[in-house]
C-alpha positions as CSV (number, residue, x, y, z in Angstrom):
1,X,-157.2,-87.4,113.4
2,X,-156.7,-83.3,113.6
3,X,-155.8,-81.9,110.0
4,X,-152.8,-79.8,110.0
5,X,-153.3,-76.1,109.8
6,X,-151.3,-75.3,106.8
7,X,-151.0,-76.9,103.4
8,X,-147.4,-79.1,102.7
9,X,-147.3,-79.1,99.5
10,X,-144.5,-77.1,97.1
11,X,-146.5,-74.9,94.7
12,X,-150.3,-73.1,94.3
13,X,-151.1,-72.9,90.5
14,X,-152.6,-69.1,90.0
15,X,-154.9,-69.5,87.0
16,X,-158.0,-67.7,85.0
17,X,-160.8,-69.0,84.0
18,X,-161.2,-68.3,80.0
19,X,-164.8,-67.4,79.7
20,X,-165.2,-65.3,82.7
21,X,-161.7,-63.9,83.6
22,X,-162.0,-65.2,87.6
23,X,-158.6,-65.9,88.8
24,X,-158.1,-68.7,90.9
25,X,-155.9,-70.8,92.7
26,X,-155.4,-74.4,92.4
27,X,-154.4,-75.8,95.8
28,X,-153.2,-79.6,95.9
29,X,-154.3,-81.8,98.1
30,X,-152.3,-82.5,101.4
31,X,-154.8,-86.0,101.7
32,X,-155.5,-87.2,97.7
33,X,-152.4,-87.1,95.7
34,X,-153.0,-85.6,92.3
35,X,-156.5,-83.5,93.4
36,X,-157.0,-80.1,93.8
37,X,-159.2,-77.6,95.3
38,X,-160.3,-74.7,93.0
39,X,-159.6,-71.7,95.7
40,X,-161.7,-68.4,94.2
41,X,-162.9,-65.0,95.5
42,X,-166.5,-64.5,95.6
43,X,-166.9,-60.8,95.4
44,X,-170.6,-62.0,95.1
45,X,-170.1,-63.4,98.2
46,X,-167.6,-61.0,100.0
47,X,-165.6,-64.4,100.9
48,X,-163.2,-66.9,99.8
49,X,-164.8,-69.8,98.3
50,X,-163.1,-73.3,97.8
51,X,-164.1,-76.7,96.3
52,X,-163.4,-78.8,99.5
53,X,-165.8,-80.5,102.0
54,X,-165.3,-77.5,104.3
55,X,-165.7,-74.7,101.3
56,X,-169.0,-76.7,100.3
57,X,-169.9,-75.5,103.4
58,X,-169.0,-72.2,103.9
59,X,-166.3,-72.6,106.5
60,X,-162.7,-71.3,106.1
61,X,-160.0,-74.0,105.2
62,X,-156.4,-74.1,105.0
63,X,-157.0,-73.9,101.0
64,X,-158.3,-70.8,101.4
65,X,-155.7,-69.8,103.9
66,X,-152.7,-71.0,101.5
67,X,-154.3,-69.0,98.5
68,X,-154.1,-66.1,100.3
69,X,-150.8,-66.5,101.5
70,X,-149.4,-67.1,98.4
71,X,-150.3,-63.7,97.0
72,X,-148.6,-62.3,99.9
73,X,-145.6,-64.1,99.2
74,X,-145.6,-63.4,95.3
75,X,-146.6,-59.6,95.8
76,X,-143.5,-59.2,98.4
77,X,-141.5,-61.2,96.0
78,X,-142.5,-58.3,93.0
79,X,-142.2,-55.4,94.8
80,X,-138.6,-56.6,96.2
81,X,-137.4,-57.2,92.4
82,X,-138.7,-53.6,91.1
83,X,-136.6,-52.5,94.6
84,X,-133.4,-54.0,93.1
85,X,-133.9,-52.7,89.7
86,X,-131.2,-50.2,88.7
87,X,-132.0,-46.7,89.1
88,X,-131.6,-44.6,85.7
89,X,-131.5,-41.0,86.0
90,X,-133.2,-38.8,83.1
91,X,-131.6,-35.8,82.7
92,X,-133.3,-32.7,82.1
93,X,-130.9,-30.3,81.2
94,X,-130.6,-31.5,77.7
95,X,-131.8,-29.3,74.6
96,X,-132.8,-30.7,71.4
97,X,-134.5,-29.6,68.1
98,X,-137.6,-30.5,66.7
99,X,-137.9,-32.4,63.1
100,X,-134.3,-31.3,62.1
101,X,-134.4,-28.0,62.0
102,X,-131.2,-25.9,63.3
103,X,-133.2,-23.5,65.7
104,X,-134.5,-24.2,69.2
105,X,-138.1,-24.8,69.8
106,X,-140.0,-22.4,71.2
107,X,-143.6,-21.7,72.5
108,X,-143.1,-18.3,72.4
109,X,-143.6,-15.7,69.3
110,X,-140.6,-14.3,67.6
């Protein structure tokens, strides 16, 4: 039986760890229903590390492979929703005064 190259399942939990601030990335199962894999980066390591048979191991898996997919997705997904944010132009030809006075501020001497 081949395993299938990428993972079928609907969502990849982004979390961090409490007492050390590592994000990871909970990846279900395709194989046990209600297991996970614990998908970090190792910057130990220089590599992805995960909690399945494979990851125990130090090969790649599809874990690994839909972690890093997933931050693809959610980064395109930001940076498309800052595109569509309305644009708001700041004028600059405006003049105020400072703390309620009635003359214009100036840097200069008088």
């Amino acid at each position: 039986m081949t395993q299938k190259p990428e993972i079928t399942a609907n969502a990849i939990y982004k979390v961090t760890d409490k007492a050390t601030h590592e994000t990871c990335w909970y990846v279900p199962s395709d194989s046990k229903p209600g297991a996970y894999y614990k998908v970090c980066w190792s910057r130990e390591a220089t590599r992805w590390t995960c909690t399945c048979k494979a990851g125990q191991y130090g090969q790649a898996c599809k874990h690994e492979h839909a972690a890093q997919v997933s931050i693809v997705v959610n980064k395109e997904q930001e940076l498309l929703a800052r595109s569509q944010e309305p644009y708001l132009p700041v004028s600059t030809d405006q003049k105020g005064v400072l703390n309620g006075s009635c003359q214009g501020f100036s840097l200069l001497r008088r």
